[in-house]
N, C-alpha and C positions, 0 to 999 in steps of 0.2 A: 428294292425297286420303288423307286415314288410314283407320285399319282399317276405325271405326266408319261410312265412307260410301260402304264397298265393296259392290255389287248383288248378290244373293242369285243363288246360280248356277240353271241350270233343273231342277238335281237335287232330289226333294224328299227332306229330313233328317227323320228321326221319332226316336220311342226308341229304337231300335233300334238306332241308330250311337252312339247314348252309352250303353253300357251303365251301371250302379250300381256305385259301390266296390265295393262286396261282393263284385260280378261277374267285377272285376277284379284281385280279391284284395288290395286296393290300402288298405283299412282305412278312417274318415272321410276325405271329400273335401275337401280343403283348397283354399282360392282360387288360384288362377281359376278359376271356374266357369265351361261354354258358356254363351254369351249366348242365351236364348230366352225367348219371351212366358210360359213353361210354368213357369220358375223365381220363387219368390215373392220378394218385395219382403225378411223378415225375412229371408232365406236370403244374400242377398247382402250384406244387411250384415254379418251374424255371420262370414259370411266374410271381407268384410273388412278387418274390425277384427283376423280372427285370423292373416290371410297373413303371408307375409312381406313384405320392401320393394318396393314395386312401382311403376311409373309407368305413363301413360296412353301411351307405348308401346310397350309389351311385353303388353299384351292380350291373349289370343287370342280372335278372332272368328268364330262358328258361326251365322251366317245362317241362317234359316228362312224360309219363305213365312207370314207372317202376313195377319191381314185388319187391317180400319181400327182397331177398338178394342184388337186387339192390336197395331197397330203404334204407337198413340197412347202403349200399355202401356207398349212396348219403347223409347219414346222418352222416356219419364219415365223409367222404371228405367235406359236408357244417360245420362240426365245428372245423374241419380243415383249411378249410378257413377261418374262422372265428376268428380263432385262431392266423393267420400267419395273418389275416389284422389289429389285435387290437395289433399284435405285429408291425405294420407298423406303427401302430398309434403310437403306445409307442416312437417306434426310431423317427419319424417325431416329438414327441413334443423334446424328448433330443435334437433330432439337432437344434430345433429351441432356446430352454435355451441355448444351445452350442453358435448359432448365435448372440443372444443376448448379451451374456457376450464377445462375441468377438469384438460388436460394443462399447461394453464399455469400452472395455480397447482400441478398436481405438481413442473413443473420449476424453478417459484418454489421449492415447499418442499422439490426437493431440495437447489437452491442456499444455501438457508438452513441445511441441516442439514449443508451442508458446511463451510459457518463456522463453523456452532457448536462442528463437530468439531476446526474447523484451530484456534479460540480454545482448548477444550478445553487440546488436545495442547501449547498454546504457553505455558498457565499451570497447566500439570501440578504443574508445584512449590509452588503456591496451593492446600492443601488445600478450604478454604471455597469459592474459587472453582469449582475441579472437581467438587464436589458439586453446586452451582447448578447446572453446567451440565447433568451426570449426569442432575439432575429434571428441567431443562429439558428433555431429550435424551428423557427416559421419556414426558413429559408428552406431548410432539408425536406419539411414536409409538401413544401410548394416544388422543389424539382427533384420527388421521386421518381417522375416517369421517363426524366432524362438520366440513363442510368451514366452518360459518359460526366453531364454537370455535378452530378450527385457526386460521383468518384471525386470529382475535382477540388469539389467543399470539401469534400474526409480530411483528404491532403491538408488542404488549407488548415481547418479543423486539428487535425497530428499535433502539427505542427506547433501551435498554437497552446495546445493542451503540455507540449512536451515544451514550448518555455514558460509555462505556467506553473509545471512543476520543478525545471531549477529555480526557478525562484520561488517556491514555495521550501524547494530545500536547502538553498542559500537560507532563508528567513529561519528555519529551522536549524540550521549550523549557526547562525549568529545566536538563536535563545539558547542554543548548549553552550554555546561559550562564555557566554554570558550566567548559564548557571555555574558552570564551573569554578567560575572566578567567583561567586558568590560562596559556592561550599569549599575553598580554600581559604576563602577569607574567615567563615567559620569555622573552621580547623585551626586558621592560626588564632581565633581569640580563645578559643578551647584551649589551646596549649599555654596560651600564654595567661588563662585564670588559670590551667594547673600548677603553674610555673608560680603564679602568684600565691594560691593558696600553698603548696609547697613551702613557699618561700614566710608566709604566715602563720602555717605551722609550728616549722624550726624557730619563728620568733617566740611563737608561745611558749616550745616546750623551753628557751634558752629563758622566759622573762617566768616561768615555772621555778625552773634553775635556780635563778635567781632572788628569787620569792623565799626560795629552800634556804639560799643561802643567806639570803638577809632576816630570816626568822633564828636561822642559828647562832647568826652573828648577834642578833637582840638579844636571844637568851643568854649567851654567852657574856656579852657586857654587863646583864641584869645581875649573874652571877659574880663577876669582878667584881661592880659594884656595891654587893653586896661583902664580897670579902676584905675588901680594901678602902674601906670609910674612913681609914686615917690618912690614905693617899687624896693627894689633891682633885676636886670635883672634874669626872670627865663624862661631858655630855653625849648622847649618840650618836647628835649631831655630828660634834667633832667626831666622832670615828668613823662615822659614812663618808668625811670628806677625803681621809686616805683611802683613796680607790686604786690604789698599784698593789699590784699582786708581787708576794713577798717573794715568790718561783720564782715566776715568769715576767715580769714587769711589767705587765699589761695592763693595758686603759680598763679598769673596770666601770664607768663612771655611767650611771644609766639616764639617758636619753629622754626626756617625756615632750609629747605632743600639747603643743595649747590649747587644743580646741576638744578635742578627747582625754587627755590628759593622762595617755596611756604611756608608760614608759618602756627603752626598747635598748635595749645593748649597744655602747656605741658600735663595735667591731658590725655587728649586725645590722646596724642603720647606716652606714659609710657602706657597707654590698649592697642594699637595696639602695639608698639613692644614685648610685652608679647609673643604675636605668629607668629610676624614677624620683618625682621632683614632688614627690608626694607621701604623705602618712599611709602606711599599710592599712589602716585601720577605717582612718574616716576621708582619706583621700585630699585632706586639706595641704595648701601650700606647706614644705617642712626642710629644714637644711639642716646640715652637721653642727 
C-alpha cells in the first residue's frame, strides 16, 4: 500500500493544523505541499516545477475527509501529481545521462590535453612546433564551454596527432634501416679481418715452415761442407737459388716485401693477392 492509498484517520484536519509560511516564519512554501481538495490545481504545479529532486516516494501525505467531488478533485490532482513527479523523474535521469556523458568527454578532454602537453614537452626544441601546439593548448581551453567546438578541435587534433605519428614512424623505420645497413656492414668487415687474420696466420705458420726448413737446410750444407772440402767451394747462396722441390716440382722460392721486408711463400702470396693488391703485413702496394 503507498502513501497515496493510506485511509484518512477519524481525526478531522482543518486549517488550522497547516498553518501559512508567514506563520511559520518559514518565507514562500516550497514543494511538498499537504495534499488537500483546498489547494489549487496552478499551485502544485508551480511547486513542482520549482522543488527540488523528488520521487513518488517521499511524499508527504495529509489526508482529509472530503466529499464525492472533492474526492473526484483529489484524485485527478494526486495523479496529476503523479504524473508531473514521474515526469521529474524522467528529467532527473536525462540529466543525469546528460551529466555523465559530459564527464566523459571531460575526461576524454583531459586525456587529450595530456598528450598534447607530453607532445609539447617532447618537441620543445621545434620552435614551430611548440607554437602550434601552445594555440592549440589556448584554443581548447578558450572553447571548453562550447562542448560541440571543443569536440570539433579533438577531431581536428586526432587527426593531426595520428599523422604526426606515421611520420614519426616512417622516420623511425628509415634510422632502422639505416642501422641495419650499418651492423651488416660491420659484420662484413668482421668477417673479412677474420678471413684476413686467417689467412695471416696460415702465412706465418707456412713462413715458420719454412724458417724450419731453411735452418735444416743451413745445417745440413754446414755439414757437407764440412765433409767435402776437397769438393769444389759451394756457397749457400748457390743452394737457396735451387728452389724446385726434388717431389713435387714446386716453386719454393720465397717472396719478401720492400718496405717490411717480410718474406712469404710464393704459392701463398699468388692466393692472397687474388683479392688483394696489398702486403699482409704492412698493407703496402705488393705484386707477384
Amino acid at each position: 500500500m503507498s502513501n497515496l492509498d493510506i485511509e484518512a484517520p477519524p481525526t478531522v484536519f482543518t486549517r488550522a493544523h497547516f498553518p501559512s509560511p508567514a506563520r511559520r516564519g518559514m518565507g514562500p512554501m516550497k514543494f511538498p505541499l499537504p495534499l488537500s481538495p483546498y489547494v489549487p490545481e496552478d499551485v502544485i504545479k508551480t511547486n513542482t516545477v520549482n522543488s527540488d529532486i523528488l520521487s513518488t516516494s517521499n511524499v508527504p501525505v495529509f489526508p482529509l475527509p472530503v466529499t464525492t467531488s472533492q474526492g473526484d478533485e483529489f484524485e485527478k490532482m494526486k495523479k496529476q501529481l503523479v504524473e508531473a513527479l514521474q515526469k521529474i523523474d524522467d528529467y532527473n535521469k536525462k540529466e543525469n545521462e546528460l551529466m555523465s556523458k559530459i564527464e566523459e568527454l571531460d575526461a576524454e578532454n583531459e586525456k587529450l590535453k595530456s598528450e598534447v602537453q607530453k607532445l609539447t614537452d617532447q618537441d620543445s626544441e621545434n620552435k614551430n612546433k611548440q607554437e602550434m601546439y601552445e594555440e592549440k593548448t589556448r584554443m581548447m581551453k578558450l572553447d571548453t564551454e562550447s562542448k560541440e567546438d571543443m569536440l570539433e578541435i579533438l577531431r581536428v587534433q586526432c587527426e593531426e596527432l595520428k599523422n604526426e605519428l606515421d611520420k614519426v614512424s616512417q622516420e623511425k623505420l628509415k634510422t632502422d634501416a639505416e642501422n641495419i645497413e650499418y651492423v651488416e656492414l660491420l659484420i662484413n668487415e668482421n668477417n673479412t679481418l677474420q678471413q684476413e687474420n686467417s689467412t695471416v696466420k696460415m702465412v706465418n705458420n707456412e713462413m715458420t715452415q719454412e724458417m724450419e726448413n731453411l735452418t735444416v737446410l743451413k745445417h745440413e750444407l754446414e755439414i757437407a761442407l764440412k765433409q767435402k772440402t776437397a769438393e769444389p767451394e759451394v756457397t749457400l747462396e748457390s743452394e737457396l737459388e735451387d728452389t724446385t722441390c726434388a717431389i713435387c716440382m714446386e716453386e719454393m722460392r720465397l717472396k719478401k716485401c720492400t718496405p717490411c721486408r717480410r718474406r712469404f711463400h710464393k704459392s701463398c702470396l699468388e692466393h692472397w693477392l687474388q683479392g688483394n693488391n696489398s702486403c699482409p703485413t704492412c698493407r703496402a702496394s705488393m705484386s707477384v
